[in-house]
C-alpha positions in Angstrom: 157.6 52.0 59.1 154.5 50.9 58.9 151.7 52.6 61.6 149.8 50.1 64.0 146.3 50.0 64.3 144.1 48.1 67.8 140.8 47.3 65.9 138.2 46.5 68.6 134.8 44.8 67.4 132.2 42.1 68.8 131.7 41.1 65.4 134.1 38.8 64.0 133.3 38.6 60.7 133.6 42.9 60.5 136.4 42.9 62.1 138.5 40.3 60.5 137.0 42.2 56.9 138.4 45.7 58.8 141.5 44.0 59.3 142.1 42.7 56.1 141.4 46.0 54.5 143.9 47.7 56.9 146.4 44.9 56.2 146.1 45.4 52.5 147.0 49.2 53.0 150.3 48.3 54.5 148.9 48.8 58.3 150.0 46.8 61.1 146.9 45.8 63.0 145.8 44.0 66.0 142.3 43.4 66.8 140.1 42.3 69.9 136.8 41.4 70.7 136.4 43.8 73.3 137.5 46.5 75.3 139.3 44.5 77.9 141.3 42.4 75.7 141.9 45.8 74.0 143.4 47.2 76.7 145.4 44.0 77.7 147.0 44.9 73.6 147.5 48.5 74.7 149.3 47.7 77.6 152.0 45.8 75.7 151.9 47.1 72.0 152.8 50.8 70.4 149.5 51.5 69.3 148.7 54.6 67.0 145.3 54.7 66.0 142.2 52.4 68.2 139.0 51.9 66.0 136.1 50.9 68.4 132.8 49.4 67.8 130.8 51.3 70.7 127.8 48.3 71.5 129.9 45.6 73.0 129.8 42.5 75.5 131.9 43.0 78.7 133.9 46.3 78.4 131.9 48.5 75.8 133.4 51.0 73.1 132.4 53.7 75.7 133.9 52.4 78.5 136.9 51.7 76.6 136.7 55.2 74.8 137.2 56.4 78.5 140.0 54.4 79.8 142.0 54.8 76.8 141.7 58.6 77.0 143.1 58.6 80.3 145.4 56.1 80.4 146.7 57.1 76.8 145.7 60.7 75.9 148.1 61.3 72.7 146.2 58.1 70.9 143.4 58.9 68.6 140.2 56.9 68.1 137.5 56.1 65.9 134.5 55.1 67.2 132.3 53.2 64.8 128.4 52.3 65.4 125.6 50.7 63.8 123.1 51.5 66.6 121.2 50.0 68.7 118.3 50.6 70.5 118.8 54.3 70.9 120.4 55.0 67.3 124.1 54.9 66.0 123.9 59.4 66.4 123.1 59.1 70.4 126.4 56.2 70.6 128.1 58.2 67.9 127.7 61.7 69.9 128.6 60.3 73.2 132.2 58.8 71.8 133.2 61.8 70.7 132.3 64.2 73.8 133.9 61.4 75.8 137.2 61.3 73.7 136.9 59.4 70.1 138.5 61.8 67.6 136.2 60.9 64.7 133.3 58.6 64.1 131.9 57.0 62.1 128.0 55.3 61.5 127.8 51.5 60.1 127.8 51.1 57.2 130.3 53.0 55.9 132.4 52.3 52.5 136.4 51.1 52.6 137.3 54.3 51.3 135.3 56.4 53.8 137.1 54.1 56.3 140.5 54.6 55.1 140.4 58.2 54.9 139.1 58.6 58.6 142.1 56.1 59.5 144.6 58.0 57.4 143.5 61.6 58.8 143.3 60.5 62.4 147.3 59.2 61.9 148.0 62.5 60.2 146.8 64.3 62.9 148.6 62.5 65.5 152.0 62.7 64.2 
């Protein structure tokens, strides 16, 4: 059976690409355009691996980072950044002390991608 995936991202066109490429690898995915809607997806889907963007509208990657680890504490995370005005390493640094398992800096190639989604699954199981 194939794993499911939440894919969380502000950017529409990178997060339909994302999904696309997870798709192609045989992963089940549902995306969101925030935290909140991810959350709403958590509540009523299996997930087993969240990819965040961090620098969002309404309910941010950190925010979400935060409620996810307490409300689901098994599932891992990768938080993903390009920056902002402080740098992708200060966003990057704070995901990962507040709960992301990995992360990752934007960009990044597919296969760097798929390799941090495959090891965060393997890890989990």
């Amino acid at each position: 059976m194939s794993k499911t995936i939440l894919l969380i991202d502000d950017d529409a066109d990178f997060r339909l690409m994302l999904k696309k490429l997870l798709e192609t690898n045989r992963y089940r995915v549902f995306d969101a355009k925030n935290g909140t809607e991810g959350m709403s997806i958590m509540q009523t889907e299996e997930i087993q691996l969240v990819v965040t963007d961090i620098i969002m509208p309404d309910m941010d990657g950190i925010e979400t980072i935060m409620k996810i680890r307490s409300d689901y504490p098994g599932t891992p995370m990768i938080a993903i950044s390009g920056g902002g005005r402080i740098g992708p390493a200060d966003y990057l640094n704070a995901a990962h002390t507040l709960g992301a398992s990995r992360v990752m800096a934007k960009p990044f190639t597919n296969e760097d991608f798929l390799e941090q989604v495959q090891e965060a699954l393997a890890e989990s199981s």
